[in-house]
Structure formats: structure tokens, C-alpha cells
C-alpha positions in Angstrom: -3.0 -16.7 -16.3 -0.5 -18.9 -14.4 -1.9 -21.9 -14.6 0.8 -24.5 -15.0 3.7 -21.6 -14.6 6.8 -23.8 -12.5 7.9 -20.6 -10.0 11.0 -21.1 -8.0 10.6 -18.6 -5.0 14.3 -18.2 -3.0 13.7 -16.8 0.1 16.0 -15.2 2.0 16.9 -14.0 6.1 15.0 -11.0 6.3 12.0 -10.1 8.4 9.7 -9.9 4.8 10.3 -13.6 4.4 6.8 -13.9 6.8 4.9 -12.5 3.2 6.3 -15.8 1.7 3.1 -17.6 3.0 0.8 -15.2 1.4 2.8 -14.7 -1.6 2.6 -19.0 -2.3 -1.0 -18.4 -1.7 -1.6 -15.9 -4.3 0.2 -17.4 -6.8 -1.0 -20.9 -6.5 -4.8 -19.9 -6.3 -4.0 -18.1 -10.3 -2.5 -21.7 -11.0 1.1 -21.6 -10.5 3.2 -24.4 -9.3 5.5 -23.4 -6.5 8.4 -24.8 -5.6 10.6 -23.2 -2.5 14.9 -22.6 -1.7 15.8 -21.2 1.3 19.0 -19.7 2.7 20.0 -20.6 6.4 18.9 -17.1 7.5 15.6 -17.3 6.1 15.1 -20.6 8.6 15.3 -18.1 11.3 12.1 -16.2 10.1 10.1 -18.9 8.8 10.2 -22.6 8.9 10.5 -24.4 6.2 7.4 -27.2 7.5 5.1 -23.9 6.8 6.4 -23.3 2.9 5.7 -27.0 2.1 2.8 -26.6 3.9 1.6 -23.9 1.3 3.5 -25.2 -1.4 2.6 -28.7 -1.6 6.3 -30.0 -2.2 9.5 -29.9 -1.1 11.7 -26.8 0.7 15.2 -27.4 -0.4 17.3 -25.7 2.0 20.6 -28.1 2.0 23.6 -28.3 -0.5 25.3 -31.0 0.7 21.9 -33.3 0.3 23.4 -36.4 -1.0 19.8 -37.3 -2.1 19.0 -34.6 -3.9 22.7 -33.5 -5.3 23.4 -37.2 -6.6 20.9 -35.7 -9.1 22.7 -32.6 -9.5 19.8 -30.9 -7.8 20.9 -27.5 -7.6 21.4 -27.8 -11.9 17.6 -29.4 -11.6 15.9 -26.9 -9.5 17.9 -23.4 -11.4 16.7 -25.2 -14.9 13.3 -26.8 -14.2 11.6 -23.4 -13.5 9.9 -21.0 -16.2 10.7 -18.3 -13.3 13.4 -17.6 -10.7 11.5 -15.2 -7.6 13.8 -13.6 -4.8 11.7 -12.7 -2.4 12.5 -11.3 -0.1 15.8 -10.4 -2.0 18.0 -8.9 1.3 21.1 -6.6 0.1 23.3 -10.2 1.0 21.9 -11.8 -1.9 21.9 -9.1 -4.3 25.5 -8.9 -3.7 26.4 -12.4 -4.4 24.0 -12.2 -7.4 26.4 -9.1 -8.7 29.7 -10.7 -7.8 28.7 -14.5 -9.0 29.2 -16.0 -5.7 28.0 -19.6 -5.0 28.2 -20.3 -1.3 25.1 -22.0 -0.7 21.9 -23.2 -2.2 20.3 -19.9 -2.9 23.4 -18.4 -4.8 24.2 -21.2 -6.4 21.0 -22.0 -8.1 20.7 -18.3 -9.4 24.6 -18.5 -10.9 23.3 -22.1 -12.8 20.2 -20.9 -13.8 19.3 -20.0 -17.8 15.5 -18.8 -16.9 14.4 -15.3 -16.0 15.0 -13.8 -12.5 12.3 -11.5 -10.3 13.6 -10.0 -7.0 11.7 -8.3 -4.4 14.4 -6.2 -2.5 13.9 -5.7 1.1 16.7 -4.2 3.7 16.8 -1.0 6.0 16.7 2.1 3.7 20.4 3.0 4.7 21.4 -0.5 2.9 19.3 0.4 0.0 20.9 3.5 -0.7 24.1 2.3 -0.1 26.3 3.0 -3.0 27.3 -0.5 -3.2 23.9 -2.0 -3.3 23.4 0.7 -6.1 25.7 -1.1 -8.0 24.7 -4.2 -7.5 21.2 -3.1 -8.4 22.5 -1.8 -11.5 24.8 -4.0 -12.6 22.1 -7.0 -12.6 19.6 -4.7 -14.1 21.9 -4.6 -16.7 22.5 -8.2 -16.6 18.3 -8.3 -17.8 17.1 -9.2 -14.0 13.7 -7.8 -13.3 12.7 -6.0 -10.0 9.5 -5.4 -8.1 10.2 -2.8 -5.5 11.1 -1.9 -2.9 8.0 0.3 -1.7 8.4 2.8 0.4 7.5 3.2 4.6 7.9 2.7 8.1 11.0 0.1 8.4 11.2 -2.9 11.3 14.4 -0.9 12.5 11.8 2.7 12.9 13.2 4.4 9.7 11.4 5.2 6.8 12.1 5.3 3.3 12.7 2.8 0.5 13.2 -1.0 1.4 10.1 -2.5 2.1 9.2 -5.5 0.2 6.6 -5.0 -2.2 3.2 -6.4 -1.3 2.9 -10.4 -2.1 0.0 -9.1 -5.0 2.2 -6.8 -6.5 4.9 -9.2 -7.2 2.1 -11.6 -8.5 1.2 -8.9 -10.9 5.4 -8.5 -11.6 5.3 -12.2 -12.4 2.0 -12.2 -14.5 3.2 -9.2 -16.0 6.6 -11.1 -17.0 4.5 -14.2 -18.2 2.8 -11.5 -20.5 5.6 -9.1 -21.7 4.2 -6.3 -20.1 7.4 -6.4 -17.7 10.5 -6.1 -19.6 13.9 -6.0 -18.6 15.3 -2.8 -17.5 17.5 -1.0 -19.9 20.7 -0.6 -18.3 21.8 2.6 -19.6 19.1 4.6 -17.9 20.1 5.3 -14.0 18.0 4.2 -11.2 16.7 7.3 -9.7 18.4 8.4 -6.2 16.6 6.7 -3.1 15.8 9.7 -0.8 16.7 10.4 2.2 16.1 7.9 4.9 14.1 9.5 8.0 15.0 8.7 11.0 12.0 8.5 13.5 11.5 7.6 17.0 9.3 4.7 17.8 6.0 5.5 18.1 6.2 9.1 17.2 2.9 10.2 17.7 2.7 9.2 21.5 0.9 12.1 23.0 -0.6 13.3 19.6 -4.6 13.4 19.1 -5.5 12.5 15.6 -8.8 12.3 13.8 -9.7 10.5 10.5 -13.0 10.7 9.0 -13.7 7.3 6.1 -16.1 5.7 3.4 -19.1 7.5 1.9 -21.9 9.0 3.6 -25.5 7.9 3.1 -28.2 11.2 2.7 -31.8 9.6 2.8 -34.3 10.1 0.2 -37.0 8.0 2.3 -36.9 5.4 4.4 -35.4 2.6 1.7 -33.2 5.0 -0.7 -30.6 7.3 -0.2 -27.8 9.3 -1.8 -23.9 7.9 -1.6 -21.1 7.1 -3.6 -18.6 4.0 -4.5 -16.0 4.7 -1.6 -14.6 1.5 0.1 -13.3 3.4 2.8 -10.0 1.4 2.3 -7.7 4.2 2.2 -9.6 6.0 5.4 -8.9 3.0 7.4 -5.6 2.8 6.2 -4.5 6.0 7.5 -6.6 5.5 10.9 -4.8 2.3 11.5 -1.0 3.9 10.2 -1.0 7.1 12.7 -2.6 4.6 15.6 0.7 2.4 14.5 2.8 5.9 15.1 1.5 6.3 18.7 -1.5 8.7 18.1 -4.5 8.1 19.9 -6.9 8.1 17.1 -10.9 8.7 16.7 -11.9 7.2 13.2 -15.5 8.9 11.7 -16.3 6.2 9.6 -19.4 6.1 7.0 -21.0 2.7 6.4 -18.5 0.2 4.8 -17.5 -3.2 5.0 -13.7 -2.7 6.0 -12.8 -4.3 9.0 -12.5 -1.9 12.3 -8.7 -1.3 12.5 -6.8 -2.0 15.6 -5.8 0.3 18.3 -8.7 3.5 17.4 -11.5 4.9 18.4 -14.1 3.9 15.8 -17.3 6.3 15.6 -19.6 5.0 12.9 -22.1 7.7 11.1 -24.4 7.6 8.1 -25.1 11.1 7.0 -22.8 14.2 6.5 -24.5 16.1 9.4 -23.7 13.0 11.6 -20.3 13.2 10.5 -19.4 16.3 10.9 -21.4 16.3 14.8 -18.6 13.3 15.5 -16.1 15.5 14.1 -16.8 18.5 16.4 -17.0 16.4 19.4 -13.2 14.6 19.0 -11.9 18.2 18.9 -9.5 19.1 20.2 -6.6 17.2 18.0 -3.3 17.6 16.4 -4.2 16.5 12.8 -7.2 15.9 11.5 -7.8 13.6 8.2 -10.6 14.1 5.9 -10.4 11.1 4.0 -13.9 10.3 3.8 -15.8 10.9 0.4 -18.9 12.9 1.7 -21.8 13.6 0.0 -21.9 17.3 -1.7 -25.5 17.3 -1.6 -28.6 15.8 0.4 -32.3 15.8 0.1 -33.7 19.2 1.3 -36.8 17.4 2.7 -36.4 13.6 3.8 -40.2 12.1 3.9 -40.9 9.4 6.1 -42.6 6.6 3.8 -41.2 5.3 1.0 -42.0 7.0 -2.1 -44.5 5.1 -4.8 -44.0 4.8 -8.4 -47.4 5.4 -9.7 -47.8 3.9 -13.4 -47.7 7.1 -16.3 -47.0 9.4 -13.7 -43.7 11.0 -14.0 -40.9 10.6 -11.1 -41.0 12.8 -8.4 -38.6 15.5 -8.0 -36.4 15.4 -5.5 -35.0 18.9 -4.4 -31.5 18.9 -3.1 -29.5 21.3 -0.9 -25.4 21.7 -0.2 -23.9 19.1 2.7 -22.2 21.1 5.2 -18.6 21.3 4.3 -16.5 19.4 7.0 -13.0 19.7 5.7 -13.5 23.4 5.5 -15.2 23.4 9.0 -12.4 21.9 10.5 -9.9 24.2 8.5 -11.6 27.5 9.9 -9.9 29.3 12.6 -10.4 28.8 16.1 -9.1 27.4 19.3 -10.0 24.2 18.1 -8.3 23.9 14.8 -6.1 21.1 14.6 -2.6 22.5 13.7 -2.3 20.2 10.6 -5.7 19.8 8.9 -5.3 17.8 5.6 -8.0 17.0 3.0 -8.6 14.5 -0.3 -9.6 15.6 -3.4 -11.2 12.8 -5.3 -11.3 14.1 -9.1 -12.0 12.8 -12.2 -10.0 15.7 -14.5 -7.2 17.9 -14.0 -6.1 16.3 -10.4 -3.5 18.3 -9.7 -5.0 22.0 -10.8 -8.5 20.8 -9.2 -6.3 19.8 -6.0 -4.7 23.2 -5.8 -7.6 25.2 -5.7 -9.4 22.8 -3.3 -6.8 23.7 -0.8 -7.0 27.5 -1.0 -10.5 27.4 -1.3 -10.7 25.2 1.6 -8.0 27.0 3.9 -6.4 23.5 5.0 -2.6 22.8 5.1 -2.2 20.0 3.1 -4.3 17.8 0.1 -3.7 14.4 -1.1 -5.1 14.1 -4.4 -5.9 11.0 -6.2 -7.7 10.0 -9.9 -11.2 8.1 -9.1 -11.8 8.0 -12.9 -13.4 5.1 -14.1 -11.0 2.5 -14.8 -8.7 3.3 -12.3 -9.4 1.0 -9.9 -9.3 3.6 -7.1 -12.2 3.4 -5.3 -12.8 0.2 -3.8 -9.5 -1.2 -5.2 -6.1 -1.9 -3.2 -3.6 0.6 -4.8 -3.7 4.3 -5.2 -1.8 7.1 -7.0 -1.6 10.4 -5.0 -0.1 13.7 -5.4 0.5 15.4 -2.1 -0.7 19.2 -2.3 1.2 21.6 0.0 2.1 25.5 0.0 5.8 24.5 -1.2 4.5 22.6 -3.9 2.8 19.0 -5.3 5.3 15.9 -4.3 3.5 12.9 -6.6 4.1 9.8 -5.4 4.6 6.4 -7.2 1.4 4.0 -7.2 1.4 1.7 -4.6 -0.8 -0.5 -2.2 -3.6 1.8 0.1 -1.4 0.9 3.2 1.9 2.6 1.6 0.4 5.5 0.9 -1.2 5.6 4.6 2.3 4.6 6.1 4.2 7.2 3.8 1.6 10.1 4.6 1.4 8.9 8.7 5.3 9.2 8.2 4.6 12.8 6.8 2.2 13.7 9.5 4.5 12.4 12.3 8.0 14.4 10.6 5.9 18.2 10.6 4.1 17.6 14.1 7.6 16.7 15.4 9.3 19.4 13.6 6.3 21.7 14.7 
């Protein structure tokens, strides 16, 4: 889709700028040509050797080049493009974007160019919700600039909130989306919504704090060659494992069989069957929050034969009599000395998520739900980015679709602000 697209990424000093590398990957591998500008401050977080590396040409860095400006390079580079990326786009360079400030390189390409502009903010959530930067932000929106972000989570400086810089795939999709007119510039009379409030958080949180998380499908046997399961990655099980483990909990991970790679930092215990998963489950207890994320089975084979089951030619197929999974979520959501004091489940539906969701959670008797669409076409299971609606007794907070390792950061956050507050 991008093959023989001219992208001019501008990076700027923020600690995103290390997503750069990945970012030049991603793009050049869907056929992009990349060419990179960076401001002084970026130099401090990557070098510019390692974007020419990637990018197979030159990092222009310098206005006072008399090699490059004898050509009017800065004119060249702004005009040569079919697309202008900031990424990452710190609060600095917003600003001298709104104002029409041309102090270096960076600035001073944006103010010549006449081609399209994408920016990736990324700065502390208190500098994204700073009135000014809302102004910025609006005042180039209205200007037709396009934006891709910022996601929401835990920040470098131990806040949370909006400011991250959106995953290097998502802005590929932002630029591919621009390339195809499915991203259009932002209509300036319609607000940006308020960022919420930034939540301050200690580092490492969760020291002290038990956690379990239970991931992927589980496998019920038929014979000794077939078996029962479903299309769960496990993706957003180890997402959440590996977010609280970030937060300071010392986490057990019950994990079905998938190909994810064992996160960092937990206690993996890997299972096949529901029974097996819900034995693992009993025996990490106690814990301070338990995490049903796993898709488990509803159903398994009431009577598991030892040798594998013939097909016999004209003979019909043999029927296969099935009996309720024992109910783990609900389990661990029963009272007890060993109930964890936040228990939280998933609801995986394929029709009226939210309603279904609700009633999952009374019927269950655990605190919270996250709910998420696994409808075909989706993406959902087995795919990078999720959209969830988080299920409480004071309501349903939906969240914006983003990348399976927001929505873990955001709900670890979550976890970590009502085990605090407990």
C-alpha cells in the first residue's frame, strides 16, 4: 500500500523517539521510502548512525550544513515528501508548530512545507492537558494537521494518563489510512474531548501485592489426538501478567497452551484442561486480585477414551456427550478466606456486549468485568488491539480501541489505584 510513498519522519527529544527504529521498520517493509530530521534533543535518545541504519539514507540533523543548505535543503526536504510524520511530536514542537517558529531544522521544515502533516504526541499527561498544549492541539487541527494519539498508560515519570505515543503500527495504519482517505483532517469546530485526570502513582505500586492471571484457551480431550478449544491467542492474558508484574506484584500466570512468549518477571504455570486450570488456580491462593482472562472451555467430553476414535466407512460419527467445565471465575468469586479482594473476569461475546457483560458479573459474584466483541471480523482474538468496556457496580467506563498492552497497562493502572485506595 506504501510502496514508493517518500515519508519524512521528524523526531524529536522525548523518551518515545526509541519506537523510531521500529516505526522505520514497519513502514519500509509496506514499501515506503523513509527519510529522517532530527532535533538536537532527539540526539540524546537515539543516535542518528541507528536511523540511517534503518533508513538507508541520510539523518539530517544540522541547519547550518553548508552542503546541504547551498541547495536550500530545508525547502528540498519540507517539499520532496508526499508525508510530513512527527513522531514522537513532544509538547516543544507542537508549540512551535502553533506559533510558526523556525529555530532549527525540525521547525523549520514543517513552516516550509506544502505536504500533509501526521504527529504522534508524546509528553507527561500534565503537559498534555495543559491548557496551552490544548490550544496548540486545536489550533493545528484546525490548521488540517492530522494526529495519531496519544494512547493512554503508565508514563516514564510514574503517572498515568494520556501522552504515550501511539504504537509504531498504529501510526502506520494513520499513514496508510491518510494515503487512502480514510483519515481525514479533523474539523476544527468540534472540541477535543477533556484529557482526564492524570493519576499520580508510586513506582511500583503493587510491591507487596499477590496477583494471579489465568491466559489462552484450554484444551478438553476427546481422545488421544483431538480435543475441544477455541481461537484465543492468549495475547491480552499475557499482557496483563506482564503490566501488574511491571507495577510491583508478584504474579502467578495460569496459562493454556499458546505460542506467546513467557513474559518477564512472573510465575508462569502452564495447563491444558479447565480442571488443570482451575487446580493451579486454587493452589496460588491466597492473592490480592485475581484475573480471569483466559477463554476457558464451557464444556468438555464427559467420558475421554484412551485410543483414538475410527471413522468407519457408512457408519455415522460417533456421539460425543459433553458435560459443563467447572466455572473458575465464579469459583474464585465465591466467598471465603481465600477470596482475593478484587476478583475481575472477561466476557468474550459476540452480541449485546455490554448487557451480556452485566449479567455475567452478577451472575458470577465478581467485582469487576472487562468486556470485549470477539465477533468475527473483529480482529480480537489473536489480533494486537482490543476494544473493552469495563463493567463495575458504579457503572460501564468503555474505553477507546487500542493496542492489547494499553488496555493491560490502563486496567493494571486500575487494579493498582482500588488496591491502594483499599
Amino acid at each position: 500500500m506504501l510502496s514508493g510513498k517518500r515519508i519524512l519522519l521528524i523526531v524529536t527529544g522525548g523518551i518515545a523517539a526509541f519506537k523510531c527504529h521500529d516505526l522505520i521498520r514497519r513502514l519500509r517493509e509496506r514499501g515506503a521510502e523513509v527519510r529522517c530530521v532530527m532535533t538536537e534533543a532527539a540526539t540524546r535518545f537515539v543516535t542518528p548512525l541507528s536511523l540511517q541504519t534503518l533508513s538507508e539514507d541520510k539523518v539530517y540533523a544540522d541547519m547550518f550544513s553548508l552542503t546541504d543548505e547551498s541547495e536550500m535543503g530545508h525547502i528540498e526536504l519540507s517539499r520532496e515528501a508526499d508525508l510530513l510524520v512527527v513522531a514522537p511530536a513532544t509538547a516543544d514542537i507542537l508549540a512551535k508548530m502553533a506559533a510558526g517558529l523556525a529555530d532549527d531544522l525540525a521547525s523549520t521544515v514543517l513552516l516550509a512545507t506544502d505536504k500533509a502533516v501526521l504527529v504522534a504526541p508524546a509528553m507527561n499527561v500534565r503537559m498534555w492537558a495543559h491548557p496551552a498544549t490544548q490550544a496548540n492541539v486545536m489550533t493545528l487541527g484546525g490548521r488540517g494537521v492530522l494526529f495519531v494519539g496519544p494512547n493512554e498508560g503508565p508514563m516514564a515519570c510514574n503517572e498515568y494518563g494520556p501522552g504515550r505515543m501511539s504504537e509504531p503500527l498504529e501510526i502506520v495504519a494513520a499513514v496508510e489510512g491518510y494515503f487512502t482517505g480514510k483519515l481525514a483532517p479533523p474539523d476544527p469546530r468540534q472540541a477535543l474531548p477533556q484529557p482526564p485526570e492524570a493519576i499520580s502513582l508510586p513506582h511500583r505500586p503493587l510491591l507487596g501485592r499477590r496477583a494471579l492471571v489465568t491466559s489462552g484457551p484450554t484444551r478438553e480431550a476427546i481422545d488421544p489426538v483431538r480435543y475441544i478449544s477455541n481461537h484465543s491467542s492468549g495475547r491480552q492474558g499475557h499482557a496483563i501478567a506482564a503490566a501488574l508484574a511491571a507495577l510491583g506484584a508478584d504474579v502467578t500466570l495460569v496459562s493454556g497452551p499458546v505460542t506467546q512468549p513467557d513474559p518477564a518477571g512472573v510465575r508462569l504455570v502452564k495447563v491444558e484442561s479447565a480442571d488443570q486450570m482451575l487446580g493451579a488456580c486454587k493452589a496460588a491462593l491466597p492473592v490480592d486480585v485475581a484475573v480471569c482472562a483466559a477463554a476457558v472451555a464451557d464444556w468438555k467430553v464427559a467420558k475421554t477414551v484412551n485410543a483414538k476414535l475410527k471413522k468407519t466407512p457408512g457408519a455415522p460419527p460417533p456421539a460425543i456427550s459433553l458435560v459443563a467445565n467447572p466455572d473458575i471465575l465464579a469459583t474464585l468469586a465465591a466467598g471465603g478466606a481465600d477470596r482475593p479482594a478484587l476478583v475481575v473476569g472477561f466476557a468474550a461475546e459476540t452480541e449485546d456486549v455490554i448487557a451480556n457483560a452485566v449479567a455475567k458479573r452478577q451472575r458470577k459474584g465478581c467485582d469487576w468485568i472487562v468486556a470485549n466483541d470477539v465477533s468475527p471480523g473483529t480482529g480480537t482474538f489473536g489480533g494486537e488491539r482490543n476494544t473493552v468496556h469495563l463493567v463495575t457496580a458504579d457503572g460501564v467506563d468503555s474505553w477507546p480501541t487500542q493496542t492489547k498492552d494499553a488496555v493491560a497497562a490502563r486496567l493494571a493502572a486500575r487494579i493498582a489505584q482500588h488496591l491502594v485506595a483499599g
